[in-house]
C-alpha positions in Angstrom: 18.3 223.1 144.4 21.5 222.5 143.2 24.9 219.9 143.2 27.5 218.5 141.5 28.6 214.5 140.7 31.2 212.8 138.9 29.7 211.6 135.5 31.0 208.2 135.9 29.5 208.0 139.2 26.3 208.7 138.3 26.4 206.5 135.1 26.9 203.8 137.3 24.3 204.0 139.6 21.7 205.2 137.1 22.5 202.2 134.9 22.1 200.3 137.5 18.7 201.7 138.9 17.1 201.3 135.8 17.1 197.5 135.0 13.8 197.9 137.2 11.8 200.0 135.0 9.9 198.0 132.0 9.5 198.6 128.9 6.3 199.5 128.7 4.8 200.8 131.7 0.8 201.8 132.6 1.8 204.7 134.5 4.1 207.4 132.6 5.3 208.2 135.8 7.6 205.1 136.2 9.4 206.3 133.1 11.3 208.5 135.3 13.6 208.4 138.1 12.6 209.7 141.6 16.0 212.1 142.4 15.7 212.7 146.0 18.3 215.2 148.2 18.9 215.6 151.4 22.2 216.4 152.8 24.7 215.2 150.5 23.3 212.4 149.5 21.7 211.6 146.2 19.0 209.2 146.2 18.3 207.4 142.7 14.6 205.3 143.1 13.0 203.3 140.1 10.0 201.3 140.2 7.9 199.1 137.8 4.8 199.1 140.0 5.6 196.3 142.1 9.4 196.0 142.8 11.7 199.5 143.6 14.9 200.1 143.9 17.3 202.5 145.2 20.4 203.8 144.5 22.5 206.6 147.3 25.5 208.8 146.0 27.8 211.1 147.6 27.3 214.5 146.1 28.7 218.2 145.9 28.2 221.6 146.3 25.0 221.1 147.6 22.3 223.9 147.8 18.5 222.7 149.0 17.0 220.0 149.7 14.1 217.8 147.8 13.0 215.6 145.1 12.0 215.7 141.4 12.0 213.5 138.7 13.5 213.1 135.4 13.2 210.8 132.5 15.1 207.8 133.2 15.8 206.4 129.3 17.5 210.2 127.8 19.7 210.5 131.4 20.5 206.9 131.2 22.1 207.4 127.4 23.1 210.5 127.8 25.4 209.3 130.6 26.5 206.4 128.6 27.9 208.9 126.2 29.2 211.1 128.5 33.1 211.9 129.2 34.1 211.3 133.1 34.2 214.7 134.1 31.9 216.3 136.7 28.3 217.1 136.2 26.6 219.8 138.0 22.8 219.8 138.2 20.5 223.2 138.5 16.9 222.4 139.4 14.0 225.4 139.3 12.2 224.9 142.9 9.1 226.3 141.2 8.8 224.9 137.4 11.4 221.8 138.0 13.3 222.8 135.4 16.5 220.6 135.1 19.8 221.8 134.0 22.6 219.5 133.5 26.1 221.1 132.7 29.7 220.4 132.6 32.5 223.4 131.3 31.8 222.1 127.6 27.7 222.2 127.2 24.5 221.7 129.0 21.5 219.8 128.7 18.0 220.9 129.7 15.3 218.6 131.0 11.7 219.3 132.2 11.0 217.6 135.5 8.4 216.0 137.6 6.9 216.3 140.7 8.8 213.8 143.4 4.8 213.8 144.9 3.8 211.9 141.9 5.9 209.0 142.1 4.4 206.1 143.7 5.4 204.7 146.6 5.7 201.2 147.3 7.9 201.2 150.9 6.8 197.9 152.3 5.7 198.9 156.6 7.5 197.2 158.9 5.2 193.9 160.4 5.6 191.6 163.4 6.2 189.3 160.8 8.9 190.3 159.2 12.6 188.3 159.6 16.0 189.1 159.3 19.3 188.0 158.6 22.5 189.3 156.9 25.2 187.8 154.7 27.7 188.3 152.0 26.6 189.4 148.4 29.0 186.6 147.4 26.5 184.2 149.1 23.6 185.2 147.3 25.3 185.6 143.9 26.9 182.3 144.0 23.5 180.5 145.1 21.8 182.5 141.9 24.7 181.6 139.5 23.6 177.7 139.8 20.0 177.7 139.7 18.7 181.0 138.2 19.2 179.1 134.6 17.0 176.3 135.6 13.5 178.7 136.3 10.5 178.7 134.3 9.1 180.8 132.0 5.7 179.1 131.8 3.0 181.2 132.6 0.5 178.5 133.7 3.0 178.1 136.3 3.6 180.8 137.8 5.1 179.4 141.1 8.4 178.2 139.1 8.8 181.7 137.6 11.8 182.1 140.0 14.2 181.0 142.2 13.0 179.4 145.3 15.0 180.5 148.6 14.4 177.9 151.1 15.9 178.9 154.4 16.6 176.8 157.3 18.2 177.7 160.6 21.9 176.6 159.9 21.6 177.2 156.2 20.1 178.2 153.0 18.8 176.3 149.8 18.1 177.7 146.2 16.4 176.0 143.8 14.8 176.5 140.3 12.6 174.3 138.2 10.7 174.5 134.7 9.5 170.5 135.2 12.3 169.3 132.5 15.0 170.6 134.6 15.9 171.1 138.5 18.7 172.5 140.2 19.6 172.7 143.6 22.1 174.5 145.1 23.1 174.3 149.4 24.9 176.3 151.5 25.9 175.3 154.7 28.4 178.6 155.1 26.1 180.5 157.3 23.1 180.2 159.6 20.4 182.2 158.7 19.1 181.5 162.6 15.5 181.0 161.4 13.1 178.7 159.1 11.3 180.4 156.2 10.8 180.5 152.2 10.0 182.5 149.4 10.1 182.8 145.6 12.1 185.5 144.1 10.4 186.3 140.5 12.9 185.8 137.4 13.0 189.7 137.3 13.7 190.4 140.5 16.8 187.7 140.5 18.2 189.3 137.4 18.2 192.5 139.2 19.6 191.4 141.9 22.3 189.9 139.5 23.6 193.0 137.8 23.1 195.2 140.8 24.6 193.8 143.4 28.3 193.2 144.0 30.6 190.2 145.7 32.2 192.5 148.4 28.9 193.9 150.1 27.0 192.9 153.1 23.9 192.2 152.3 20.8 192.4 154.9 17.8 190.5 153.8 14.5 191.0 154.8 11.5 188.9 154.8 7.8 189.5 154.9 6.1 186.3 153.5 2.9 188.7 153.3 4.7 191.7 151.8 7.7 190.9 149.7 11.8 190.9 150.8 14.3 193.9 150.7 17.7 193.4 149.9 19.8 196.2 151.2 23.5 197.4 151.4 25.2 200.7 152.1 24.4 202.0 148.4 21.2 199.8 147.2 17.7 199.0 148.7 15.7 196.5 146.4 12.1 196.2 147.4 10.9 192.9 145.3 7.4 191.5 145.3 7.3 187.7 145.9 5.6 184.7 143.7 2.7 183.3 145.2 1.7 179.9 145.4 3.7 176.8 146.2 6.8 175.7 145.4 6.8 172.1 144.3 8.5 169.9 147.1 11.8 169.3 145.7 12.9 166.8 148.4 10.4 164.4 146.8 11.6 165.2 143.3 15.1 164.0 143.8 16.0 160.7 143.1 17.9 159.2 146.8 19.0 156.2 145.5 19.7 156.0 141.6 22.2 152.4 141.2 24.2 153.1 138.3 26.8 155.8 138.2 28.6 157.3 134.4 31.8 159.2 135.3 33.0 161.0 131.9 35.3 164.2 131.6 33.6 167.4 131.6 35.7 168.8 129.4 35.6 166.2 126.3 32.0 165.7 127.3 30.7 169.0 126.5 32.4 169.8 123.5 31.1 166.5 122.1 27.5 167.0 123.1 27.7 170.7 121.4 29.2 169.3 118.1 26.4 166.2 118.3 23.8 168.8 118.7 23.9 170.3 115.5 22.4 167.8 114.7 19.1 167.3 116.7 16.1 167.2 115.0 15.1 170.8 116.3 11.4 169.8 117.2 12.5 167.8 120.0 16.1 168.1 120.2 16.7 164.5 121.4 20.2 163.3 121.8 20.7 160.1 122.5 23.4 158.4 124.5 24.4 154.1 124.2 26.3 153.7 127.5 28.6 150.7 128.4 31.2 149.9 131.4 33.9 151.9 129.1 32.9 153.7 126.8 29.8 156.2 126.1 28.4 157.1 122.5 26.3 160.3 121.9 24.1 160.3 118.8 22.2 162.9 117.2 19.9 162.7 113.8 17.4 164.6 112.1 15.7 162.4 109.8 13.5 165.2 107.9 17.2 166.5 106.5 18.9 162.8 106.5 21.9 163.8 108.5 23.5 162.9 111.9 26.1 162.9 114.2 27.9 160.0 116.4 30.9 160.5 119.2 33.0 158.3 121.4 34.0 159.0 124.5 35.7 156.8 127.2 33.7 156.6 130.2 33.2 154.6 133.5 30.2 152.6 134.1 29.1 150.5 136.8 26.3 148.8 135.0 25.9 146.8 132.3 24.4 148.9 129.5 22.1 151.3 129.1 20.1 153.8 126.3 19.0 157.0 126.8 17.7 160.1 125.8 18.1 164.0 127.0 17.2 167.6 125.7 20.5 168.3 124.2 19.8 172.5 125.7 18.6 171.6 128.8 21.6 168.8 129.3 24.1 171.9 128.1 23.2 174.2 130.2 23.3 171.8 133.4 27.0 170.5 132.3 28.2 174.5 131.5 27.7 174.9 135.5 30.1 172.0 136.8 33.4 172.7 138.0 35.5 169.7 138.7 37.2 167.6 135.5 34.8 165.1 135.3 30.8 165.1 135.6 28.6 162.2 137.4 25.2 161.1 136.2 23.5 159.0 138.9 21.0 156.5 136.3 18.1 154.7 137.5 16.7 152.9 133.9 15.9 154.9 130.5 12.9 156.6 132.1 13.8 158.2 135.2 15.2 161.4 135.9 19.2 161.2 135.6 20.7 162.8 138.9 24.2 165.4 138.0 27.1 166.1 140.0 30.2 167.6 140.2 32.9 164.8 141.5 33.8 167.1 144.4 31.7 169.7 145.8 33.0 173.3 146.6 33.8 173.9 150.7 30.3 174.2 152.3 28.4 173.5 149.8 26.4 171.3 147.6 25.0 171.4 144.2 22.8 168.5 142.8 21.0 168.8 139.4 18.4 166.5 138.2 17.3 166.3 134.0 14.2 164.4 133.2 14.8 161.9 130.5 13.0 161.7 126.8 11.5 158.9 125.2 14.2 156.9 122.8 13.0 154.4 120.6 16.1 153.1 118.6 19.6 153.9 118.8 
């Protein structure tokens, strides 16, 4: 077998391909990449055991057809280190020999077996449910919740983004219990009811992967996994299991008192105010009256502190309370619009978060639990 490909090209999608693999795998086998040819098409697979994902390039000269496979780490940094010019490939039909050369050098690999990879094509079940939208869709829904998922593994079910789809739209959300983000889009109808949580990894993937401009066909087996798939990728990702906690009961309906403050002045404050938390907790605290809010941070072990203004609008009267100054970062580092709304209840229920305006379509609404303050 033999062909050639541009060296950027292949960069690219082998880059690309390989933010599947682990680290450290059980089988030596999922080192490598699965090359597979037929026609002229190149056909990049990685797999970590439970999730694969595929890669297809256009390719040259083209002599044979089959599959071998190759360690994925030297190609990968090889190819990083590589000059665009074009690449062509010489592989041994009978000791899968690999040679790799270009007018300057070549580079020899020993290759696999393609029989030896595993295969982990979910069949095709009565179950299974489809529906297709943009990859701008699905990136934009990740973007605003992805941040919010577990890491906990005593709960596993909040190690990912959960996709909640109804007929006329579809809902992401992510929770670690201190933190929950939801994120509607009304932009598209699905055209069925369903739900699934995509693992941390698998959203990552999906993430770097996966582009704005591409039509993206999703695929869900409850009992199997979901397959993303466009003209150039196919990502086969296992699901979490268990139940995702119902969020609809989680989020405040009806919190009284509303704080409108800029975003802009707002963040920059809390950032220089956390610098000094006590970093066992990382408690900042916040004194808010009808005009004017004032964010307090101190870390007694050390003696120091820190204490901002900021002019605010408040409907109630006043009002103390505490946040995780990360968790409260990361939520305000998502809104868009100039100023931020927190929807307050009383020092010890969660604070609701919006944006003043949401975008067309859609709806984003982010809820931080509070923590205990005992002074100001």
């Amino acid at each position: 077998m033999e062909f050639s490909v541009p060296s950027k090209t292949l960069q690219t999608f082998a880059s690309a391909v390989s933010k599947v693999i682990n680290a450290k795998n059980a089988l030596t086998i999922l080192n490598n990449f699965l090359f597979t040819i037929t026609g002229s098409t190149l056909t990049i697979t990685a797999c970590d055991g439970e999730n694969t994902l595929c890669a297809r390039i256009p390719i040259m000269d083209v002599d044979g057809e089959g599959e071998f496979c190759i360690d994925a780490r030297r190609v990968v940094e090889l190819l990083r280190v590589m000059p665009e010019q074009e690449l062509h490939f010489v592989i041994d039909d009978a000791t899968l020999a690999v040679e790799m050369s270009h007018p300057d050098g070549s580079y020899k690999f020993m290759g696999l077996s393609g029989s030896e990879y595993p295969r982990f094509k979910r069949a095709a079940t009565d179950n299974a449910q489809t529906f297709k939208t943009s990859g701008s869709t699905i990136l934009r829904g990740l973007e605003y919740t992805a941040f919010a998922a577990g890491t906990d593994l005593l709960r596993p079910q909040m190690m990912g983004v959960y996709w909640d789809i109804k007929p006329d739209r579809l809902i992401f959300v992510a929770t670690d219990t201190h933190k929950l983000v939801k994120f509607e889009d009304n932009g598209f109808a699905p055209g069925f009811e369903g739900s699934f949580i995509l693992p941390n990894k698998s959203t990552n993937v999906f993430r770097s992967v996966f582009t704005k401009e591409e039509e993206v066909t999703v695929t869900l087996d409850p009992n199997q996994g979901v397959t993303f798939e466009t003209d150039t990728f196919t990502f086969d990702s296992r699901l979490v299991k268990g139940r995702f906690p119902d969020y609809t009961r989680v989020i405040p309906e009806n919190n009284p008192f509303t704080l409108s403050v800029n975003r802009n002045l707002f963040s920059k404050a809390v950032r220089r105010v956390s610098l000094f938390v006590d970093e066992g907790h990382g408690l900042i605290k916040f004194r808010i009256t009808p005009d004017k809010l004032t964010i307090k941070a101190s870390d007694n072990e050390y003696n120091t502190s820190g204490v901002e203004t900021l002019s605010s609008d408040f409907n109630g009267s006043e009002m103390v309370i505490g946040f995780s100054s990360s968790y409260l970062q990361e939520l305000t580092a998502v809104i868009w619009t100039d100023d931020i709304v927190f929807k307050l209840a009383d020092p010890s229920r969660p604070a609701v978060i919006l944006p003043t305006e949401d975008k067309p379509e859609t709806k984003l609404t982010m809820l931080l639990m509070p923590m205990n303050v005992t002074d100001f």
